[in-house]
N, CA and C atoms as a LAMMPS dump frame, in Angstrom:
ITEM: TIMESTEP
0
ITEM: NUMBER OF ATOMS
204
ITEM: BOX BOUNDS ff ff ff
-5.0000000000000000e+02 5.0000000000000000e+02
-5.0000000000000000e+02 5.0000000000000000e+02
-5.0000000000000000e+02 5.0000000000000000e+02
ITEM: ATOMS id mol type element x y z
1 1 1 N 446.044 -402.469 284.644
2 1 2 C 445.262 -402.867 285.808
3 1 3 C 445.728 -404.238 286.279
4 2 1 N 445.432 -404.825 287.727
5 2 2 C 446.486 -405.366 288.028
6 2 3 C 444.994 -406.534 288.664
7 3 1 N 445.669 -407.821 287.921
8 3 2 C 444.366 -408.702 288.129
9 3 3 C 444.404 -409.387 289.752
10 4 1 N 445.806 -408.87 290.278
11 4 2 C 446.397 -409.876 291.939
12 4 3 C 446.175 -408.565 292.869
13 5 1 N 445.62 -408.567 293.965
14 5 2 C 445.294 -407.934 295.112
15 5 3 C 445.975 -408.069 296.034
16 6 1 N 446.477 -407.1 297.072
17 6 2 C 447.222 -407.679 298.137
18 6 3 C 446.04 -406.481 299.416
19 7 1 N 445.832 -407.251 300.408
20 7 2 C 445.091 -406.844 302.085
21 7 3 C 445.628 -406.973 302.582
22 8 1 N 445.872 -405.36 303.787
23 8 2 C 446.306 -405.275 304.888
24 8 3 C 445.219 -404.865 305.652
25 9 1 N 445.206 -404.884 306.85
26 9 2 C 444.634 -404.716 308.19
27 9 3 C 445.295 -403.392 308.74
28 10 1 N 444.296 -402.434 309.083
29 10 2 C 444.711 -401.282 309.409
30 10 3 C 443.904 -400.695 310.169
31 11 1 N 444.26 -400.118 311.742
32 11 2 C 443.255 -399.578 312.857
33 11 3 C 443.423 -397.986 312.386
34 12 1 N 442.172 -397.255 312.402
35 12 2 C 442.762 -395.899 312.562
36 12 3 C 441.618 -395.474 313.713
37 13 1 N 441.93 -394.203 314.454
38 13 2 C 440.958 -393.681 315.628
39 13 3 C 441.05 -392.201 315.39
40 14 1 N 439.974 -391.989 315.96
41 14 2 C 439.572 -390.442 316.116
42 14 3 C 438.823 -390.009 317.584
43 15 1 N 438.903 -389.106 317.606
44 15 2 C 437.717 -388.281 319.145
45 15 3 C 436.467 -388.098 318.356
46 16 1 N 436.188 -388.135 316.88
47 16 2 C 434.725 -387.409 316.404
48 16 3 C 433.787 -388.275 316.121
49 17 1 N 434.604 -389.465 315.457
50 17 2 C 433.573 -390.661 314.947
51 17 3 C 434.347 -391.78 314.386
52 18 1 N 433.768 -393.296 313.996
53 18 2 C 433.842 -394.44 313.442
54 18 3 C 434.61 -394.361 312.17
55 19 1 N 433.383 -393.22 311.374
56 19 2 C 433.7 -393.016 310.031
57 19 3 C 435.31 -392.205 310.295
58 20 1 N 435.456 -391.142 310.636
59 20 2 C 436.464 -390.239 310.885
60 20 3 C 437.719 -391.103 310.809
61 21 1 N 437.755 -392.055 312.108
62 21 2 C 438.44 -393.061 312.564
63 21 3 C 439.018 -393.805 310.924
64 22 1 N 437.842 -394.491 310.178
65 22 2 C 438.232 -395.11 308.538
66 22 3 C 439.276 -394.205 307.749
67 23 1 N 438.711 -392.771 307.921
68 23 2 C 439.095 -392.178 306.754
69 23 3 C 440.755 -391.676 307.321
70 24 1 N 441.109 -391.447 308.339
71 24 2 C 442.011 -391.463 308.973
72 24 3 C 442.825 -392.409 308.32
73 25 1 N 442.34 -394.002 308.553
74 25 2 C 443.057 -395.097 308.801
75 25 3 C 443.923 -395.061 306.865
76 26 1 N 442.754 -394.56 306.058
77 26 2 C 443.043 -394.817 304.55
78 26 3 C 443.685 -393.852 304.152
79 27 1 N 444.144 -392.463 304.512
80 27 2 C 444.555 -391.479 304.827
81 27 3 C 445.914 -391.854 305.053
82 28 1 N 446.391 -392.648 306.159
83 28 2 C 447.615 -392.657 306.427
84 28 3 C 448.214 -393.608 305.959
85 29 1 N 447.261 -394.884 305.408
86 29 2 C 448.057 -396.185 304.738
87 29 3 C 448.38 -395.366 303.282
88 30 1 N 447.463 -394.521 302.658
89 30 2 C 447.558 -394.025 301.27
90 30 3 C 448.967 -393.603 301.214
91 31 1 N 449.547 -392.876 302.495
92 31 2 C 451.096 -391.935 302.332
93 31 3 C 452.295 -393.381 301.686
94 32 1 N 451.854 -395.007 302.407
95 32 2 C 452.908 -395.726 302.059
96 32 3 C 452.589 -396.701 300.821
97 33 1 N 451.349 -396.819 300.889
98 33 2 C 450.348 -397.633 299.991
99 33 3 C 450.037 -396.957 299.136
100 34 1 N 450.39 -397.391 297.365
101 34 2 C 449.777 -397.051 296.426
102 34 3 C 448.494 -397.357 296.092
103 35 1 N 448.054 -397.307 295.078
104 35 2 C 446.147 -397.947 294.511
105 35 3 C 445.763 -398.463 295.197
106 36 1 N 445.443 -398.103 295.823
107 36 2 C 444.663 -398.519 297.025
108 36 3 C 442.857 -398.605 296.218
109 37 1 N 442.342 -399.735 296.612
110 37 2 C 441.248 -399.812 295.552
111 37 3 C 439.893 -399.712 296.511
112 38 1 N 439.842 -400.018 297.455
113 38 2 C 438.663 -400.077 298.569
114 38 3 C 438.902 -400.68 299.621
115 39 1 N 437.835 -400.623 300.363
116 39 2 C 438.244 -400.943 301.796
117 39 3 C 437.225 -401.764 302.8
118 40 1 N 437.287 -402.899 303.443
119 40 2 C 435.678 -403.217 304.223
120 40 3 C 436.223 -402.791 305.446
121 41 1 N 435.179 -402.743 306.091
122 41 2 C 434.889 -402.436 307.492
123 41 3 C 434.988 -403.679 308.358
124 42 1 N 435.745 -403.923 309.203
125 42 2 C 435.834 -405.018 310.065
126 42 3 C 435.464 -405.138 311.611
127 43 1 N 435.504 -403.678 312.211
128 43 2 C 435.296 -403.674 313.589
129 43 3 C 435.316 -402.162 314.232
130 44 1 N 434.546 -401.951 314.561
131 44 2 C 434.376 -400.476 315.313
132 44 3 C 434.183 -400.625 316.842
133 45 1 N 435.395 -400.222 317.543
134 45 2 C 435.27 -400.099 318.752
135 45 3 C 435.728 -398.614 319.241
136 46 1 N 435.498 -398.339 320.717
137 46 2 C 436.045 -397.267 321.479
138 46 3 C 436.388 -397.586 322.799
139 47 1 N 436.488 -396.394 323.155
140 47 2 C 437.097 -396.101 324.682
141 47 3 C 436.008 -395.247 325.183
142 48 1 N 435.118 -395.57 326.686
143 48 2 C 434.095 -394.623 327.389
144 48 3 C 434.851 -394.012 328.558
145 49 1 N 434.767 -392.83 328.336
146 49 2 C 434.928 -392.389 329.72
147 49 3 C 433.633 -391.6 330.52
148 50 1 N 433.625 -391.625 331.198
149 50 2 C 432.764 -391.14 332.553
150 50 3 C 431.336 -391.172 331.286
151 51 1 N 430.482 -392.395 331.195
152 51 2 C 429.85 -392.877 330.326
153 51 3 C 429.772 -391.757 329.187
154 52 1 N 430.76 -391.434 328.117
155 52 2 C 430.501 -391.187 327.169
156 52 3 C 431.893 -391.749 325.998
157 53 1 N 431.251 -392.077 324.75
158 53 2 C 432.724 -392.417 324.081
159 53 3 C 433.577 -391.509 323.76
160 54 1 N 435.2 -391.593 324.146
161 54 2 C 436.032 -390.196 324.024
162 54 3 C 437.246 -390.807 322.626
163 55 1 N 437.217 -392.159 322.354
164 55 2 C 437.925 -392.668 321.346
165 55 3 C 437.264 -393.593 320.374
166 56 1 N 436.959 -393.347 319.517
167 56 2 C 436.717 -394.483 318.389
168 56 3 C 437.636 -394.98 317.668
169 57 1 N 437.663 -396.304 317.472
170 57 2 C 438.579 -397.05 316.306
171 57 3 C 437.623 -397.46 315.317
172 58 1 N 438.525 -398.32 314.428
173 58 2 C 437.519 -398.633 313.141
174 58 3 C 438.996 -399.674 312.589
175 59 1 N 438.883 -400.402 312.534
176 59 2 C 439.943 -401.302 311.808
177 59 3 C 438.831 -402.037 310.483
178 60 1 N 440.125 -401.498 309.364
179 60 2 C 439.484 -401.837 308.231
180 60 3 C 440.933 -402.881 307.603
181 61 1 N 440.059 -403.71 306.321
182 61 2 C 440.731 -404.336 305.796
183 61 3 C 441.195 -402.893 304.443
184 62 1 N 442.224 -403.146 303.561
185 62 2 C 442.545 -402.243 302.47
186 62 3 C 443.093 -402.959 301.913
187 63 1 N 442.252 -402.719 299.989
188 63 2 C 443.363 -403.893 299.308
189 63 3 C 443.801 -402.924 298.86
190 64 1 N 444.442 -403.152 297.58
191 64 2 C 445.512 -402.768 296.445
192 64 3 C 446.172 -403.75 295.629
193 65 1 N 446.284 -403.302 294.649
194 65 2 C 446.83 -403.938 293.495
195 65 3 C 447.92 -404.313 293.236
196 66 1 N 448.52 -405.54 293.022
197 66 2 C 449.923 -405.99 293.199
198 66 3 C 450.513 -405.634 291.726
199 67 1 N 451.981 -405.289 291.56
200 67 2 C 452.166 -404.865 290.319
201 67 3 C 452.857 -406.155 289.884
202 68 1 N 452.757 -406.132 288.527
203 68 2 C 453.595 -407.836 288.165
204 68 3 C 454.488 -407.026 287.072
């Protein structure tokens, strides 16, 4: 187990939801990013069209474990 952490910043979006949008975002960092250990929530925004939301984002922080 690896006592040094390293955070990146990562947007992901969806058409369904916020959450969707996260799991997306951890989803696609996981393919380049190993141990990935958790994740906070930093900002949830979208896109409205003809007043309804048709894009959500969600930019999260993601750590992981640095190997020594």
């Amino acid at each position: 187990m690896s006592h040094v952490a390293k955070i990146i910043e990562v947007v992901g979006s969806s058409d369904k939801s916020w959450e969707d949008a996260a799991d997306r975002a951890v989803s696609t960092a996981s393919k380049t990013v190993s141990g990935i250990q958790g994740v906070q929530v930093q900002s949830m925004t979208g896109k409205v069209t003809d007043g309804k939301i048709t894009t959500f984002k969600t930019t999260i922080k993601v750590s992981f474990g640095v190997e020594h």
